[in-house]
C-alpha positions in Angstrom: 112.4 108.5 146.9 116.1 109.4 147.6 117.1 110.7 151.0 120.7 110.0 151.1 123.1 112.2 149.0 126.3 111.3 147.1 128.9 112.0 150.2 127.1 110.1 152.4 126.5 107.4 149.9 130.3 106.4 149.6 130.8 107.0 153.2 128.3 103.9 153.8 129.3 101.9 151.5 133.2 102.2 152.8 131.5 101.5 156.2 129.4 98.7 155.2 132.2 96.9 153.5 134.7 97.5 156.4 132.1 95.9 159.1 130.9 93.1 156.7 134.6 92.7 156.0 134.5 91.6 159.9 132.9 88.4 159.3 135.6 87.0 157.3 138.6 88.7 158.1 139.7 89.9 161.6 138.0 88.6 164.2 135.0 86.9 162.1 132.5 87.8 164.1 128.9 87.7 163.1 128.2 91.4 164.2 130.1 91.8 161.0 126.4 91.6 159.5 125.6 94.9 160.8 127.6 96.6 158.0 124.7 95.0 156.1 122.2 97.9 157.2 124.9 100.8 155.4 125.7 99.4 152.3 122.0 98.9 152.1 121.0 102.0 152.5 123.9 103.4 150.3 122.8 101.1 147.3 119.2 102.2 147.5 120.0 106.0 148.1 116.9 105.9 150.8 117.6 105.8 154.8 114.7 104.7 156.8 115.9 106.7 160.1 116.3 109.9 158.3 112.5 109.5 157.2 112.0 109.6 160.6 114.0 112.2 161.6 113.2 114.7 158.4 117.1 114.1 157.4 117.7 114.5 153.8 121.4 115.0 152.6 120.7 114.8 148.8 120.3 117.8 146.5 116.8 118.5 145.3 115.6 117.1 142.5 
């Protein structure tokens, strides 16, 4: 079950990437991880808070 649409896909991803990136460059810093939790949720299309919330930004299917 998707709930994440195509925009907001590559916007986590770019997110995820940039914190993770945090970790080894920068300040490497383990909160770094965090960006973990977007690219997750960009990979698998599916965001557990927007369950929740009734958010879904992808077209219907």
């Amino acid at each position: 079950m998707k709930n994440v649409g195509t925009i907001d896909r590559a916007i986590r991803v770019v997110i995820g990437f940039a914190l993770l990136s945090l970790v080894f460059l920068g300040p490497k810093t383990l909160w770094g991880l965090i960006g973990l939790v977007p690219l997750l949720t960009g990979a698998v299309s599916f965001c557990p808070a927007y369950k929740l919330i009734g958010v879904k930004t992808c077209s219907s299917e």
